[in-house]
C-alpha positions as CSV (number, residue, x, y, z in Angstrom):
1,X,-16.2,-34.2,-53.8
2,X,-15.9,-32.1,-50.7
3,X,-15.9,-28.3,-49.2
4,X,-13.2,-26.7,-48.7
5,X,-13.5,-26.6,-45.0
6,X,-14.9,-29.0,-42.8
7,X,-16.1,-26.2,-39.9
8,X,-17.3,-22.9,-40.6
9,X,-18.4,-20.6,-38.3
10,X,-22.2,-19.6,-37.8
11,X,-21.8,-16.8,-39.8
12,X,-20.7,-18.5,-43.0
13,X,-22.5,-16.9,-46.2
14,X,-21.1,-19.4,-48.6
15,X,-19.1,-22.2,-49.2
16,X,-16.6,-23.7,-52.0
17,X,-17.5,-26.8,-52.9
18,X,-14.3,-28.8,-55.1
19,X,-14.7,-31.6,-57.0
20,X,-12.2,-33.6,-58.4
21,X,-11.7,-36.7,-60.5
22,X,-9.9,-39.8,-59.7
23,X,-11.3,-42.3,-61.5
24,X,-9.9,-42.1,-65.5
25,X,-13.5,-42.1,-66.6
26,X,-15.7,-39.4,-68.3
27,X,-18.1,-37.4,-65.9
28,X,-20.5,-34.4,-66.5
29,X,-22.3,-32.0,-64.2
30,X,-24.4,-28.8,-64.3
31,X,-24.6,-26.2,-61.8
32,X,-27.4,-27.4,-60.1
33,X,-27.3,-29.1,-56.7
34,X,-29.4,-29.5,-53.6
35,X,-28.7,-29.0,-50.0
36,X,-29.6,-30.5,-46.5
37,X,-29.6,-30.4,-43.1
38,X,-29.4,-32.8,-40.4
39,X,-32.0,-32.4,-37.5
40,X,-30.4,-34.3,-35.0
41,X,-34.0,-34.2,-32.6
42,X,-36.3,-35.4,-36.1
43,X,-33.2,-37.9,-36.8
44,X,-33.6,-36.7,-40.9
45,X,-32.2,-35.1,-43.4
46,X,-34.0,-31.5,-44.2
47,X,-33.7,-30.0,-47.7
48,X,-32.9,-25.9,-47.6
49,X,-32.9,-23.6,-50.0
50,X,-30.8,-23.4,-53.2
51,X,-30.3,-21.3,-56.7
52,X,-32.8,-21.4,-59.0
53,X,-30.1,-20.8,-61.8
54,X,-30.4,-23.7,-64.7
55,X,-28.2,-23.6,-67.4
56,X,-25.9,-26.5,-69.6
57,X,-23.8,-28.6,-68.3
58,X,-20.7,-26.6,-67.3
59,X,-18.3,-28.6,-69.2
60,X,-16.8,-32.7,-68.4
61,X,-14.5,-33.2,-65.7
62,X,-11.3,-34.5,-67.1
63,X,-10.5,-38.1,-67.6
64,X,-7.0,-37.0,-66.8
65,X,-6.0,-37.6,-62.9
66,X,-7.0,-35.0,-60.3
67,X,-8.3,-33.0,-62.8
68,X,-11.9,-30.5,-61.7
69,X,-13.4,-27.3,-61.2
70,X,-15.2,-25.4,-58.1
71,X,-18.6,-24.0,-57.2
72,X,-19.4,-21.7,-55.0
73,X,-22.8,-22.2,-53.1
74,X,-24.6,-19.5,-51.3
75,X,-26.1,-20.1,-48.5
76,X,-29.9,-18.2,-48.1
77,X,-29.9,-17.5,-44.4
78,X,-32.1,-14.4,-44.9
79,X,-34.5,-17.6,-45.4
80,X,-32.8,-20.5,-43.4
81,X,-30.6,-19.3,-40.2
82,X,-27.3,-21.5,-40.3
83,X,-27.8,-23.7,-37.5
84,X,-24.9,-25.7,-35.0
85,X,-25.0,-29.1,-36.8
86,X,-24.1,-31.1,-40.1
87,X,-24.8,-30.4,-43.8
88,X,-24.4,-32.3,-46.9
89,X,-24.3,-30.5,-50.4
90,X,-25.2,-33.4,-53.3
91,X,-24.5,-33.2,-56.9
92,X,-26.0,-35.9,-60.2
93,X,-22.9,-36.2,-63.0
94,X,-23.8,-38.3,-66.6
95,X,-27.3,-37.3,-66.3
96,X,-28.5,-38.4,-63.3
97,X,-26.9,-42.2,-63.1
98,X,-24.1,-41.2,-60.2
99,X,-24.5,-39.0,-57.2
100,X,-21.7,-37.7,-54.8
101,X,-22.0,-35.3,-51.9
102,X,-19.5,-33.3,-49.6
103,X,-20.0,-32.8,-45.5
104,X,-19.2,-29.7,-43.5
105,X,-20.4,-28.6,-40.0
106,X,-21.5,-25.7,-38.6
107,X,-19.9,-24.6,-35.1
108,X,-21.4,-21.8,-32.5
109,X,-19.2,-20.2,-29.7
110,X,-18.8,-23.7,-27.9
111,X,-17.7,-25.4,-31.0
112,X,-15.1,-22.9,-31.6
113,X,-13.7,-23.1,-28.3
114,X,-13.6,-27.2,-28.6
115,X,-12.0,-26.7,-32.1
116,X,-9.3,-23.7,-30.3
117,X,-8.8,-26.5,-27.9
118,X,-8.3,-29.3,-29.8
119,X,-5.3,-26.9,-32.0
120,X,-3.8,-26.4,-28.6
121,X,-3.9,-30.2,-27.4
122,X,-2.2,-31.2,-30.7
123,X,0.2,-28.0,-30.6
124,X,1.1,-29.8,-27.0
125,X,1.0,-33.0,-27.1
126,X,3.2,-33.3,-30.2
127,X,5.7,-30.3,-29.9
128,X,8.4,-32.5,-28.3
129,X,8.3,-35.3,-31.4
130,X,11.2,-35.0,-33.3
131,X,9.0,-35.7,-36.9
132,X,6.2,-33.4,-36.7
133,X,6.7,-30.7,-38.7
134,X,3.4,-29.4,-38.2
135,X,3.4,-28.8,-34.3
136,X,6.9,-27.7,-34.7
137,X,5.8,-24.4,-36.7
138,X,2.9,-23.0,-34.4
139,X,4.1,-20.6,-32.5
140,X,1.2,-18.8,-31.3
141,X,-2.9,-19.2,-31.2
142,X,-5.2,-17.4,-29.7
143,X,-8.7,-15.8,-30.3
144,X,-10.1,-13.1,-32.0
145,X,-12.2,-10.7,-31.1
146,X,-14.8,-11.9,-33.3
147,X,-15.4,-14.8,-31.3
148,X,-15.3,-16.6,-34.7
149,X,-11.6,-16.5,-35.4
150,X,-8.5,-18.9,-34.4
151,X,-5.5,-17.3,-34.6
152,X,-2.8,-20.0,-35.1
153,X,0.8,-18.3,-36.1
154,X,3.1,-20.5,-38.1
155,X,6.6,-19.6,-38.5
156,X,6.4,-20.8,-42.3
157,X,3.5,-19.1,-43.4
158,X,3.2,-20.6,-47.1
159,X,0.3,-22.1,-48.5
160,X,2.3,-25.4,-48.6
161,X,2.2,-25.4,-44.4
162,X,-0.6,-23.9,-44.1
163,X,-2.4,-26.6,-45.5
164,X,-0.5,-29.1,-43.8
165,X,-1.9,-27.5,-40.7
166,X,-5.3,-27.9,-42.3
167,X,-5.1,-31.9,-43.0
168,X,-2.9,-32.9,-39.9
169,X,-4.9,-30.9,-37.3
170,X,-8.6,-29.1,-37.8
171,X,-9.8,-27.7,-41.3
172,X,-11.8,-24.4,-39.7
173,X,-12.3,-21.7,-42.3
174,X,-12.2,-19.0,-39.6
175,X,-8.2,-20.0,-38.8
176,X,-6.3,-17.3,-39.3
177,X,-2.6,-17.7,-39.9
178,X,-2.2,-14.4,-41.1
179,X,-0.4,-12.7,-44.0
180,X,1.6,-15.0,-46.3
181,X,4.6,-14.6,-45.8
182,X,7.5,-14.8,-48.6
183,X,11.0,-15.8,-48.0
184,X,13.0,-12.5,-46.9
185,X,16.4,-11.3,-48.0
186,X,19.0,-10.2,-45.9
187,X,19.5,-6.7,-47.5
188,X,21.5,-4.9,-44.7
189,X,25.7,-5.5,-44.7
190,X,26.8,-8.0,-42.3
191,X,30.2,-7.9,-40.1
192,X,32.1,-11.0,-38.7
193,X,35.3,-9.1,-37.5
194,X,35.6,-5.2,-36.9
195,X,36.1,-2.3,-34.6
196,X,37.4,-5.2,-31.9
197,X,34.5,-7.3,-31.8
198,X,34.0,-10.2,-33.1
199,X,31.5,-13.2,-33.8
200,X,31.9,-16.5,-34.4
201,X,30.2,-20.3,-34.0
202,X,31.4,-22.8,-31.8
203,X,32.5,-24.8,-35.1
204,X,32.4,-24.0,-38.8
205,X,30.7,-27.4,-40.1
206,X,27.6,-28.7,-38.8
207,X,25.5,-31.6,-40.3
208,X,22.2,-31.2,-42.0
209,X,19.7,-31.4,-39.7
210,X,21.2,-29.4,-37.0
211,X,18.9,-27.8,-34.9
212,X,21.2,-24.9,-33.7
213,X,24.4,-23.9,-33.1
214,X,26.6,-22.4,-30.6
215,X,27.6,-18.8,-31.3
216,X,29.8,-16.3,-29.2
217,X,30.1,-12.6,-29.6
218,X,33.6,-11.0,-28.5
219,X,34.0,-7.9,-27.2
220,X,37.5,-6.6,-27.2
221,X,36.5,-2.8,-27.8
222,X,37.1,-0.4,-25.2
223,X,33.2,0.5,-25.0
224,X,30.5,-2.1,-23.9
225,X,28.1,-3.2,-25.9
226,X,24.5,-2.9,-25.8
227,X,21.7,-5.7,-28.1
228,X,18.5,-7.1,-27.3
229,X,18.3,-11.4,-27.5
230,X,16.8,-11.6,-31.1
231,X,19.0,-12.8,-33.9
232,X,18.3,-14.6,-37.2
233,X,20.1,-17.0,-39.8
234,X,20.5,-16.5,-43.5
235,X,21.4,-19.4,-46.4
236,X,23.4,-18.1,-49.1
237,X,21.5,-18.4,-52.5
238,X,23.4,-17.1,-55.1
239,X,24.5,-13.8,-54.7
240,X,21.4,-13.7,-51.8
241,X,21.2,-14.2,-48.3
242,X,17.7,-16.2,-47.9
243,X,16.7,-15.3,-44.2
244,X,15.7,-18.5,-42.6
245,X,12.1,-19.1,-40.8
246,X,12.0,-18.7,-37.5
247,X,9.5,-17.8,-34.5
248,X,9.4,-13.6,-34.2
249,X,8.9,-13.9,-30.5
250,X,11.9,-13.0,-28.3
251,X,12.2,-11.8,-24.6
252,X,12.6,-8.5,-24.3
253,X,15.5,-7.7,-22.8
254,X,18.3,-5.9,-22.9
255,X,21.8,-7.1,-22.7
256,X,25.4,-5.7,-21.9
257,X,28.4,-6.6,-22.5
258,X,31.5,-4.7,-21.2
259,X,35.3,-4.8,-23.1
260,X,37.3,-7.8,-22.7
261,X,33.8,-9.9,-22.0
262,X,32.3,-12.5,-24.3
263,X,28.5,-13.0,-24.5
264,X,27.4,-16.6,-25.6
265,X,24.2,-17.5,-27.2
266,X,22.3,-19.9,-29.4
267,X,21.3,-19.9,-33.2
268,X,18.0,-22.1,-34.3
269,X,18.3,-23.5,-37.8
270,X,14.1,-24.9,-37.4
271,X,15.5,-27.6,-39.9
272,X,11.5,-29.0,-40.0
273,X,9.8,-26.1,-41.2
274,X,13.1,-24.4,-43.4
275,X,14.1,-28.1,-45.5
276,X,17.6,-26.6,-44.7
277,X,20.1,-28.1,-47.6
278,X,23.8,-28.6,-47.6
279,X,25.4,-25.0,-48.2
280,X,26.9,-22.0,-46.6
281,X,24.8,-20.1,-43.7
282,X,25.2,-17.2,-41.5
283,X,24.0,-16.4,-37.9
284,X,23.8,-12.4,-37.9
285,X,22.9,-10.2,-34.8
286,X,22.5,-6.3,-34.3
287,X,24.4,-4.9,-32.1
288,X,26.1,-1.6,-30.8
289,X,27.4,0.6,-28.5
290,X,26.0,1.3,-25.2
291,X,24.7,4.7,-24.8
292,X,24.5,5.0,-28.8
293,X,21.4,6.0,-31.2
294,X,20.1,2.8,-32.4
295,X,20.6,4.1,-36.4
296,X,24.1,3.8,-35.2
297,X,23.8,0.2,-35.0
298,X,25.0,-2.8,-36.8
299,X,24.5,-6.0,-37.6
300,X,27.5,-9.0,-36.5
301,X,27.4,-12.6,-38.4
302,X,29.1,-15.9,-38.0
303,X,29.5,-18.1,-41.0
304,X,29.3,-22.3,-40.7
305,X,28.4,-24.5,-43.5
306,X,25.7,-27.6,-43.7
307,X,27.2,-30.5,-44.8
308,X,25.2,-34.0,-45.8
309,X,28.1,-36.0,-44.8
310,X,29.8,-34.3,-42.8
311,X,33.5,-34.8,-44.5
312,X,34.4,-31.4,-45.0
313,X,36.9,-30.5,-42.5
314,X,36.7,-28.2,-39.8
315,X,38.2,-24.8,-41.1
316,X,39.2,-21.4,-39.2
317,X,37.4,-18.1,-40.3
318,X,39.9,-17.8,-43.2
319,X,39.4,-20.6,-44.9
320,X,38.4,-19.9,-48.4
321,X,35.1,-21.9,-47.8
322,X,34.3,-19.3,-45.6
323,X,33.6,-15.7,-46.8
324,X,33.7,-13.4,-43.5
325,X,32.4,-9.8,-44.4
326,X,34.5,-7.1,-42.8
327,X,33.6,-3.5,-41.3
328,X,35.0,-1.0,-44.1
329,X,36.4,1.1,-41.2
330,X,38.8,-1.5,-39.8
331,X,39.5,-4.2,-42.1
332,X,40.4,-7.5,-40.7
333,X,39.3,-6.2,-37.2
334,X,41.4,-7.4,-34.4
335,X,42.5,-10.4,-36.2
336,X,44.4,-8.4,-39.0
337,X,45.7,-5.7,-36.5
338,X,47.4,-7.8,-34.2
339,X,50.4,-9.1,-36.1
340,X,51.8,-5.3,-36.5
341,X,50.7,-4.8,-32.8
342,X,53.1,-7.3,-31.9
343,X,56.0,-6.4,-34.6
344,X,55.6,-2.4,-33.2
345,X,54.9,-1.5,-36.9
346,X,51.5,-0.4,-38.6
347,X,50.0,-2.5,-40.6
348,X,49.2,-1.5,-44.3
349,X,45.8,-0.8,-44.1
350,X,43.9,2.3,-43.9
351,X,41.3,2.6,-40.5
352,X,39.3,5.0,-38.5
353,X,38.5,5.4,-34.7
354,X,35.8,6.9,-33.1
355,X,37.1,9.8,-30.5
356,X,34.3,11.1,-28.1
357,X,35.2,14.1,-26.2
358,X,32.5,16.7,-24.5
359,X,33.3,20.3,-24.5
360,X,33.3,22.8,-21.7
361,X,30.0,24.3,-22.0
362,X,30.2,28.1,-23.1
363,X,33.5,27.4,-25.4
């Protein structure tokens, strides 16, 4: 038996209490329960307030394995004031013959700033280790306004990692991580090769467990180019591109990149927090021209598999492992058009080209 939280805040009005059993044997219960405090300066336990509500048993807990039910219990502070300290919430099964009981503890201003700081010396101290997959997806805390809240910003916001977070590091009911947030698709259209520039990782096969690759953008276009330092992954899922997790924070800044010039960056897979599998992935980036609206942007990609053993063998972007999506305007971008450069003849293929020209003004 035992709440759902271990700390609540001051201003707690109730709490979940979950019980559970283990043991392969029959238990029943009722509603009814009692609960105390500890007064640390009398060195006892006090009894507080608690429903009046009687009724029959509420039904046995299941001999089957981690079978139960919940209760909520309000707490009657218009009577008792919560008070910094420890509590215990008993409950009688099979009539009496067995007692349990569940602990929590009440926090004021200074416990939450001890429990803030104990998130943060665990967020530190345990970033750099290579097998903690629960520092490795904070990427943010801080403190409400409430004075209450923890803020503590996962990169996989699930209920699965949130409560890792709550059984690896502090189990605070006023932690907020947020919104849940789903897996996203990648809806928008994605171009490895067009309109001269072109995007590509430093190889095309990369083991499971990679934590990010190499990735340069080519810029053979006559205009320069013009992106911020964000970009994203994707794993292929059927006919779906499943955006990876990944931490939403990035410098802002604006970069350029003039014709003929290469930009290079790199790609974060987060293999602890995405369980990234053997399959076919995409770095993709948004990009366009400098001095253009930003609805006249676009999004680049670079495709590189995962491999488990790493015998698939390194492959060029036509491969037929590798599916590069191409710009409708200029199919085959650069790649395509230089063979019939070279020949002096035009290649078969339809294409447009943006001309910008600025009239006189009265004409």
């Amino acid at each position: 038996m035992h709440t759902e939280f271990d700390y609540y805040p001051l201003s707690a009005k109730e709490i979940k209490l979950e019980i559970t059993n283990h043991s392969g044997k029959k238990y029943t219960c009722g509603v009814e329960y009692s609960l105390v405090y500890y007064d640390e300066k009398k060195v006892r336990w006090e009894p507080l307030p608690v429903s009046l509500i009687r009724n029959a048993d509420v039904g046995d807990l299941q001999v089957k394995r981690d079978s139960g039910y919940r209760q909520q219990i309000h707490l009657f502070t218009d009577k008792v004031p919560n008070r910094v300290g420890r509590y215990r919430i008993y409950k009688s099964f099979n009539q009496d013959t067995k007692t349990a009981y569940a602990e929590f503890s009440m926090v004021d201003k200074k416990g939450v700033l001890r429990l803030r700081k104990q998130i943060d010396g665990y967020w530190s101290d345990n970033l750099r280790m290579a097998s903690d997959t629960v520092a490795a997806n904070v990427y943010s805390t801080y403190m409400g306004a409430s004075e209450d809240t923890i803020f503590v910003m996962l990169m996989n916001n699930t209920p699965r990692y949130q409560a890792m977070f709550r059984r690896k590091v502090v189990s605070y009911s006023a932690v907020s991580h947020g919104k849940i947030m789903p897996p996203r698709i990648l809806e928008s259209p994605t171009y490895a090769d067009t309109v001269f520039v072109r995007m590509e990782t430093e190889r095309k096969v990369y083991p499971v467990g990679t934590e990010k690759v190499s990735v340069v953008l080519k810029n053979r276009n006559p205009r320069a180019l013009f992106f911020g330092t964000d970009c994203d992954i994707a794993r292929k899922e059927g006919d779906r591109w499943v955006i990876l997790y990944s931490n939403p924070n990035h410098n802002s800044l604006g970069i350029g990149v003039e014709s003929g010039e290469d930009y290079h960056f790199e790609a974060w897979l987060n293999p602890m927090v995405n369980e990234n599998r053997p399959g076919i992935y995409k770095v993709f980036k948004k990009i366009g021209f400098d001095g253009n609206r930003l609805d006249q942007d676009w999004f680049m990609s670079a495709e590189f598999l995962l491999d488990d053993k790493m015998q698939v063998r390194e492959t060029d972007s036509s491969d037929s492992n590798i599916h590069a999506d191409r710009h409708p305007e200029c199919p085959g971008g650069i790649t395509a058009l230089n063979p019939g450069i070279r020949r002096g003849k035009p290649t078969k293929m339809k294409w447009a080209w943006p001309i910008v020209f600025r009239l006189p003004q009265g004409n």
